[in-house]
C-alpha positions in Angstrom: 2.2 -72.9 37.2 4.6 -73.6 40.1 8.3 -72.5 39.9 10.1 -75.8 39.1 13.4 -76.4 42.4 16.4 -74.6 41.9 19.2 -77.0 40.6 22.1 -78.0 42.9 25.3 -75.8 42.1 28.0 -78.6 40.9 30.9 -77.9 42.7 34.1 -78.6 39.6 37.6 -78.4 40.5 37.5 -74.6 39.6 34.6 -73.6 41.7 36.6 -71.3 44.6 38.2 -69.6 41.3 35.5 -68.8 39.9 33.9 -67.2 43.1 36.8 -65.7 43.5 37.0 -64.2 40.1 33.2 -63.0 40.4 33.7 -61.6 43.4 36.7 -59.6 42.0 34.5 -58.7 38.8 32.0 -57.5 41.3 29.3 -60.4 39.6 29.2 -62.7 43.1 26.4 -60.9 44.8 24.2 -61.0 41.5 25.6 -64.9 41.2 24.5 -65.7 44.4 21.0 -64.1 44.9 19.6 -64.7 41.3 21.9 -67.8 40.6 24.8 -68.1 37.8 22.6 -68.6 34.7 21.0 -64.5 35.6 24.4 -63.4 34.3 24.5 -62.6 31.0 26.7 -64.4 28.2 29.3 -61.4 28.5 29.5 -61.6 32.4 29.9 -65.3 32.0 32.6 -64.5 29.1 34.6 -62.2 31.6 34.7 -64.5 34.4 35.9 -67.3 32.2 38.4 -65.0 30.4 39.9 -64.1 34.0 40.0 -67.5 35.2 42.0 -68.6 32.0 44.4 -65.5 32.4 44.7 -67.0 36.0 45.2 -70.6 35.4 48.2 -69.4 32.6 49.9 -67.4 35.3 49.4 -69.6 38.0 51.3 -72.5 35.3 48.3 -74.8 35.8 47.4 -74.5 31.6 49.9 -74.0 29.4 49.9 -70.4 27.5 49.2 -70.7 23.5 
């Protein structure tokens, strides 16, 4: 069976966060060589937790 092609990354309006937030988590160079959906559900958890902390501080969402 041949591999099926790897999907093109949709770039959202929260894409350079969430590099940046991997990259601070020390999760970009697993992101980048095996691709976003290696990481597991808790990676994926922490780099959405940190980009929410972020967007609150930042003023962008509002905080609860």
């Amino acid at each position: 069976m041949t591999k099926s092609p790897k999907k093109e990354e949709k770039k959202g309006p929260y894409y350079d966060l969430k590099i940046e937030v991997a990259e601070e988590l020390g999760l970009l160079d697993k992101a980048e060589s095996e691709g976003w959906g290696a990481l597991s559900s808790a990676e994926s958890g922490r780099i959405g937790g940190h980009m929410t902390r972020k967007l609150k501080e930042r003023g962008e969402i509002p905080p609860n």
